[in-house]
Every structure is written in C-alpha cells, then in structure tokens.
C-alpha beads as a LAMMPS data file, in Angstrom:
LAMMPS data file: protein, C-alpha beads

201 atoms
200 bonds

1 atom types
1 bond types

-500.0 500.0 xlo xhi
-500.0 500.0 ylo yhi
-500.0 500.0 zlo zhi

Masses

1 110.0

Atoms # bond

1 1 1 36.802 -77.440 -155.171
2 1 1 35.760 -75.894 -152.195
3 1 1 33.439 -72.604 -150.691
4 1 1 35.425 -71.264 -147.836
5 1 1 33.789 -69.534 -144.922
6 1 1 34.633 -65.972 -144.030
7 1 1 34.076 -66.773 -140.895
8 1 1 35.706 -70.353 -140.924
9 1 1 34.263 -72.462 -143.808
10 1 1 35.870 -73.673 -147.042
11 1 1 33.958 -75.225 -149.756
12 1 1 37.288 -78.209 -150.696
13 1 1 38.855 -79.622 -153.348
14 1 1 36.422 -82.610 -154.594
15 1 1 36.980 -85.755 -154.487
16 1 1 40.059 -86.970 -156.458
17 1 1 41.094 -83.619 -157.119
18 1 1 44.175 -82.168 -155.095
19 1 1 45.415 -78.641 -154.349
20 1 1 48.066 -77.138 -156.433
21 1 1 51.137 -79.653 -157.582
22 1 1 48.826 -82.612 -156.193
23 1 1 46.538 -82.690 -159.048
24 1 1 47.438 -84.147 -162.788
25 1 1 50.137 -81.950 -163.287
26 1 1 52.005 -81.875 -166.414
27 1 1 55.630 -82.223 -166.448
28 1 1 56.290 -83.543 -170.318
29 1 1 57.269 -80.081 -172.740
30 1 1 55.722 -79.835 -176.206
31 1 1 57.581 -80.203 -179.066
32 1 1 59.512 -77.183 -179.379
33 1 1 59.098 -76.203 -183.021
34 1 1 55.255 -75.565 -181.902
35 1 1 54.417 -72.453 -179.523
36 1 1 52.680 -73.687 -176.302
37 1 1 49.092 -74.300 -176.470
38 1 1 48.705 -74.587 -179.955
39 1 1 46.816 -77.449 -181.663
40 1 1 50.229 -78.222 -183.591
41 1 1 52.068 -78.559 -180.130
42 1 1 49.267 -80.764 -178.697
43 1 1 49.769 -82.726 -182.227
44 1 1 53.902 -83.450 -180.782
45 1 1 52.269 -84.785 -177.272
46 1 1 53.047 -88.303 -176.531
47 1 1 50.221 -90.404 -175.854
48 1 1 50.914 -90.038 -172.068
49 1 1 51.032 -86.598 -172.430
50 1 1 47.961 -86.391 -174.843
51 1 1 46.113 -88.403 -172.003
52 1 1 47.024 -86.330 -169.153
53 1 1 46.147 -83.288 -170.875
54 1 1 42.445 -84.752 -171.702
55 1 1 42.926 -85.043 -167.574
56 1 1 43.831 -81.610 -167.341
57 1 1 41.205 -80.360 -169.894
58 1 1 38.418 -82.266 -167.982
59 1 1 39.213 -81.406 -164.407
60 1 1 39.361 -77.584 -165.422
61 1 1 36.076 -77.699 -166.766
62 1 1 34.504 -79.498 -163.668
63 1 1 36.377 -77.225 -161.242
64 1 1 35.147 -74.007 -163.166
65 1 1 31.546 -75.451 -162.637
66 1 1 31.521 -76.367 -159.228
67 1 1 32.513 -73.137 -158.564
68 1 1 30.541 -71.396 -160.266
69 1 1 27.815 -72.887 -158.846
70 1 1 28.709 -72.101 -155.013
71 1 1 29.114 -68.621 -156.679
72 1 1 25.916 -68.158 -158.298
73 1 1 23.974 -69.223 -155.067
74 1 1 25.429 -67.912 -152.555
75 1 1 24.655 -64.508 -153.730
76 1 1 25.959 -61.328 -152.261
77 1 1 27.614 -63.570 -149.315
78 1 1 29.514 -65.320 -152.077
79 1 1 33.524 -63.822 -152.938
80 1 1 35.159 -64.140 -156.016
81 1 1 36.130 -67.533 -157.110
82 1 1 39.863 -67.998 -156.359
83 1 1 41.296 -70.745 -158.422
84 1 1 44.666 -72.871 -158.530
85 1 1 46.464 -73.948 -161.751
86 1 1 48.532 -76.774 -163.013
87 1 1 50.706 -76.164 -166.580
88 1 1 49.941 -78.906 -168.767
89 1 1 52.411 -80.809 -171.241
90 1 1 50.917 -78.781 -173.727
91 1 1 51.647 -75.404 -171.887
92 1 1 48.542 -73.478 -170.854
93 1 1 47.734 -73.738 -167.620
94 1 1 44.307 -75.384 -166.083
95 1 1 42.803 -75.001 -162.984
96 1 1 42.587 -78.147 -160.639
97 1 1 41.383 -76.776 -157.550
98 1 1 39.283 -74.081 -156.064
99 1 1 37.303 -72.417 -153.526
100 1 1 34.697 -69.467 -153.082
101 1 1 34.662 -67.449 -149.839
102 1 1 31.449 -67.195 -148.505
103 1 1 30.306 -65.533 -145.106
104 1 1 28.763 -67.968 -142.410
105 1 1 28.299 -65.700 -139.408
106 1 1 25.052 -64.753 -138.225
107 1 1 23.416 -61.445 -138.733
108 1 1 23.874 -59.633 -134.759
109 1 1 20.286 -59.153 -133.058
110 1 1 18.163 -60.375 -135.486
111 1 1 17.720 -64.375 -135.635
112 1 1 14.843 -63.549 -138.830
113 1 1 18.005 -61.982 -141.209
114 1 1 20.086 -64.929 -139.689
115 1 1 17.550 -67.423 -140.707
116 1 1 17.033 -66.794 -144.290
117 1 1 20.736 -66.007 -144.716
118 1 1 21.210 -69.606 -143.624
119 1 1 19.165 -70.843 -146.018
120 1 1 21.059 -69.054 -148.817
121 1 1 24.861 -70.650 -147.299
122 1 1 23.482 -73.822 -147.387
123 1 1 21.592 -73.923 -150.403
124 1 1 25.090 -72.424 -151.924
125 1 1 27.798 -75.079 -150.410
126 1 1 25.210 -77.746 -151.943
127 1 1 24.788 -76.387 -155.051
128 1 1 27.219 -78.215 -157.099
129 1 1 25.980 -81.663 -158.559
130 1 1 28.766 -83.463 -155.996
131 1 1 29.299 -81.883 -153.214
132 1 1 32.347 -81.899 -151.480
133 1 1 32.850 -83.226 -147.685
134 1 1 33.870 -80.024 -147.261
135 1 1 31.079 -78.553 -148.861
136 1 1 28.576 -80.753 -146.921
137 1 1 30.476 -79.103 -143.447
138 1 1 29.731 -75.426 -144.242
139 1 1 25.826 -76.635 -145.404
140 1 1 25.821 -78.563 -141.652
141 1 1 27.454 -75.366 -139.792
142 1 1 24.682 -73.080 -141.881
143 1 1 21.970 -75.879 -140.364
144 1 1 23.207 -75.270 -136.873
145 1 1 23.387 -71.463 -137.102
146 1 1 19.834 -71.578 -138.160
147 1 1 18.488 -73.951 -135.609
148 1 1 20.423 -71.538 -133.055
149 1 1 18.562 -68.385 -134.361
150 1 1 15.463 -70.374 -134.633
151 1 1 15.652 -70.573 -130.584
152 1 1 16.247 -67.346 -130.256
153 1 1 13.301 -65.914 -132.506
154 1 1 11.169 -68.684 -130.504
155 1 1 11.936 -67.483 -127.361
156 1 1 12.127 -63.985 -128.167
157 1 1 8.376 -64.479 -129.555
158 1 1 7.675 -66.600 -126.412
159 1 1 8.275 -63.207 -124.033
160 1 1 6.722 -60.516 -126.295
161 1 1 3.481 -62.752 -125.606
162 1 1 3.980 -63.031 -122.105
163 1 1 4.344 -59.284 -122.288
164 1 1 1.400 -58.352 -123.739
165 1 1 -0.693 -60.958 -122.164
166 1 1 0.057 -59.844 -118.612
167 1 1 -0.730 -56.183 -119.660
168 1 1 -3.794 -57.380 -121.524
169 1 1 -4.934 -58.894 -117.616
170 1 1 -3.763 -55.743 -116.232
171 1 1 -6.357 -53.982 -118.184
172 1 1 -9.200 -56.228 -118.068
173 1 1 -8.522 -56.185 -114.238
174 1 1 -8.525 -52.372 -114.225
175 1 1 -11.895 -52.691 -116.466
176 1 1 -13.423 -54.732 -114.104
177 1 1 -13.411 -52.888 -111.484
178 1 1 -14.159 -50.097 -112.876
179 1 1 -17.235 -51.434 -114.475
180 1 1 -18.111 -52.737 -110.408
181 1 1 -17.557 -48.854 -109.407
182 1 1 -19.728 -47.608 -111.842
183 1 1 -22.407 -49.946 -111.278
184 1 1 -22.127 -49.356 -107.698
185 1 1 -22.522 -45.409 -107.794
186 1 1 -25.450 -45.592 -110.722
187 1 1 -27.571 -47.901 -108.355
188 1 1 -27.277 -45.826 -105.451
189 1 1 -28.560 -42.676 -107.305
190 1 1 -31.278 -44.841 -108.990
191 1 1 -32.749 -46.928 -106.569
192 1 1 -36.237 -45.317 -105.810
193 1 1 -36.878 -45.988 -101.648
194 1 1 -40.357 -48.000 -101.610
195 1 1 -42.265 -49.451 -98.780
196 1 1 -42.801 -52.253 -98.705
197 1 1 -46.606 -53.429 -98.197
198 1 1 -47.882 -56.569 -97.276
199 1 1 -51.572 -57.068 -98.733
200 1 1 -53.100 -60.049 -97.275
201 1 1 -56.610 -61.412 -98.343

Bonds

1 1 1 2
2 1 2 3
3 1 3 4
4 1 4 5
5 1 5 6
6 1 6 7
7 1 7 8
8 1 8 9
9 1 9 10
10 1 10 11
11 1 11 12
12 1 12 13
13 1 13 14
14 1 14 15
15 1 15 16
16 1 16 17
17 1 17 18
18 1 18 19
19 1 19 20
20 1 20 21
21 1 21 22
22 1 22 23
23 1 23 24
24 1 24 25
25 1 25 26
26 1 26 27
27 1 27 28
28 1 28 29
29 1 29 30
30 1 30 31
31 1 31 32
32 1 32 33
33 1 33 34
34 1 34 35
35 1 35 36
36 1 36 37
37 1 37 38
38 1 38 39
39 1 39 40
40 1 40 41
41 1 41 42
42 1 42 43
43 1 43 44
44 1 44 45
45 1 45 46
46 1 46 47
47 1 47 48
48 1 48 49
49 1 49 50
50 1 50 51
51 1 51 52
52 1 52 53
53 1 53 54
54 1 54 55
55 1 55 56
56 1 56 57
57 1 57 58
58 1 58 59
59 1 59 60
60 1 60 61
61 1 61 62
62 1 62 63
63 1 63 64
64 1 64 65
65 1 65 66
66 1 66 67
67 1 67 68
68 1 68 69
69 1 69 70
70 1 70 71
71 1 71 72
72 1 72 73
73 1 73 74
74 1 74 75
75 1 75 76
76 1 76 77
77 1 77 78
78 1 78 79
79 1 79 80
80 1 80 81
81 1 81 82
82 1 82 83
83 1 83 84
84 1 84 85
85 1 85 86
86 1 86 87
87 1 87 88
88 1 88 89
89 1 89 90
90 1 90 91
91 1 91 92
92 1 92 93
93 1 93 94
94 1 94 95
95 1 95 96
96 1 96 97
97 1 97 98
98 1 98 99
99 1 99 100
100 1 100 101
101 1 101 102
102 1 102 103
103 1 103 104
104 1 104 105
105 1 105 106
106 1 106 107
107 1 107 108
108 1 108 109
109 1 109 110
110 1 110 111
111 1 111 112
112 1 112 113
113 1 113 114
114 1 114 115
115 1 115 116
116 1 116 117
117 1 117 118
118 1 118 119
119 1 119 120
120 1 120 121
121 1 121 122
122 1 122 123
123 1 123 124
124 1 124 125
125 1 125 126
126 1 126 127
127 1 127 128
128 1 128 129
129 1 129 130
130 1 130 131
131 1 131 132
132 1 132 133
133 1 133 134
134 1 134 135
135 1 135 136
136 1 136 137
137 1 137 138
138 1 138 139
139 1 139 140
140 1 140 141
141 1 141 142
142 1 142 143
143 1 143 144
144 1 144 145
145 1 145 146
146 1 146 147
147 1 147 148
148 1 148 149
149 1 149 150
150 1 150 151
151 1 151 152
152 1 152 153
153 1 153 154
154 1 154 155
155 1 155 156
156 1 156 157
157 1 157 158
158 1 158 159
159 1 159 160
160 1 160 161
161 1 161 162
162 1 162 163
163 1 163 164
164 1 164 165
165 1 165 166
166 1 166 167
167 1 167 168
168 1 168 169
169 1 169 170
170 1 170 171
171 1 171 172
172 1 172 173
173 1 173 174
174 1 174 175
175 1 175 176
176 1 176 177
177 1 177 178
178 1 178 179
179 1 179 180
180 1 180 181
181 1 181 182
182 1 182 183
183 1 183 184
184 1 184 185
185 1 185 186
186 1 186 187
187 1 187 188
188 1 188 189
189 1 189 190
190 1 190 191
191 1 191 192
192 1 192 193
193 1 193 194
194 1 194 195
195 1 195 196
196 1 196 197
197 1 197 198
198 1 198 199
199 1 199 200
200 1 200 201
C-alpha cells in the first residue's frame, strides 16, 4: 500500500503485502455447481482454500484502509486510489496492493504555500496506522521541501528588513539635518544683538 508522488513519491505496498501475483493469490476453483462468490461456493472451499481466502478477505480490507487514509489527508493534492487485485479460490477478486498519487513539488515563488502544503504531504503519507517504508520516504522528502522553503522565507524576511531599515536611516538622516537647518535659520532671525555690559561694584 503505497502514496505515490506526482512528482516522484509512492506511498508502497506494506509490509508483507506484495504487488499484483506476489500477494496471497488464489489459484484453487470453487466447486463448480456453485456460481463464484457465493456463500455456497465458499461452502465447496478446501480448508486451504477457505484459509487463503480469510487471507484474501483480510488483506483487502487493510489495503482499502490504508488507502483511504493517505486519501482522506492528503486533500486536494491526493489522486484517486488506484488499486491491484488478486482472484480468490472463491472467485471475486480482492485487492492486495495499492497506492494514492499525491503531489510533492513545491508551490513556485512562494516558500509560505510550500510550507503548509508540506505539512499536509506529510501528515498524509503518515496517516495510516503502519506506515509503509515507502510511506515514511515521501513524509521525509515533504520534511526536506519544507526545511528548504523555510530558508527561503527566512532569508527572504532577512532582506525585506534590511530594506526597510536602511531606508528608515535614510530618513532619519534626512530628518536630522533638516531639523539642524531649521534650527540654524530660526536662531539667526531670533537672536536679539545685546551689549554686553560689565557692572562692577
């Protein structure tokens, strides 16, 4: 069971579970006087065959749910869930393996989108109660992706501050002096012209 990357990852088969033809595929028929997949052919199984299809029976289930799971949380990055089938003795068929496509690449210009889209990949090739290897690849490439366009955002937020800080100095500077030149002008209008006196006792 696997999520597979649109732009490389694939959520795998779990553990124990093969792709199609390596999984607990049925090869014994049912009794032929019973229609496939009816509770009378199941009754004509052998007890080989009765034991592979409880196999079968249980391994669909689990792949259905795992993913399901990747498909539920990952959201509108998430494809359709493609799955793989093995006919049991009994003759329906039952999925054994699986994936979901889901898209990895970053969102162009904007490390923010690429961030919390991240989060969502991850949080989807996780989601399943056991993980594959595979799985825990795409949630590692989704933590690398992030950490890149965590760098970027940092330093993009590192030069908009540089920006605005050396205009801020411009303008104080320009204030400055222009608070020195207006001083300057106001006293020389102002100051009255006095003679000075001594008085002595």
């Amino acid at each position: 069971m696997s999520i597979s990357g649109i732009s490389s990852a694939l959520f795998t088969p779990t553990a124990g579970q093969g792709r199609r033809g390596q999984g607990a595929a049925g090869t014994g028929q049912a009794a032929e006087t019973a229609p496939p997949g009816t509770p009378a052919a199941e009754k004509n199984l052998t007890s080989d065959q009765q034991s592979q299809l409880r196999e079968l029976k249980k391994t669909d289930a689990e792949v259905r749910t795992h993913e399901q799971a990747h498909k539920t949380a990952g959201g509108p990055y998430a494809g359709s869930i493609q799955l793989e089938y093995t006919t049991g003795p009994d003759g329906r068929r039952y999925a054994t393996a699986g994936e979901v496509p889901i898209d990895v690449s970053p969102v162009r210009g904007n490390p923010e989108a690429t961030i919390t889209k991240m989060e969502v990949v991850k949080r989807a090739a996780l989601a399943p109660q056991n993980p594959s290897p595979q799985d825990r690849a795409v949630a590692s490439q989704a933590d690398a992706t992030k950490a890149q366009a965590q760098t970027e955002l940092r330093q993009s937020r590192s030069g908009d501050e540089q920006d605005g800080n050396a205009q801020s100095g411009g303008l104080l500077q320009v204030n400055a002096l222009q608070v020195a030149s207006n001083y300057q002008r106001a006293a020389s209008v102002t100051q009255p012209a006095f003679n000075v006196v001594a008085i002595s006792a």
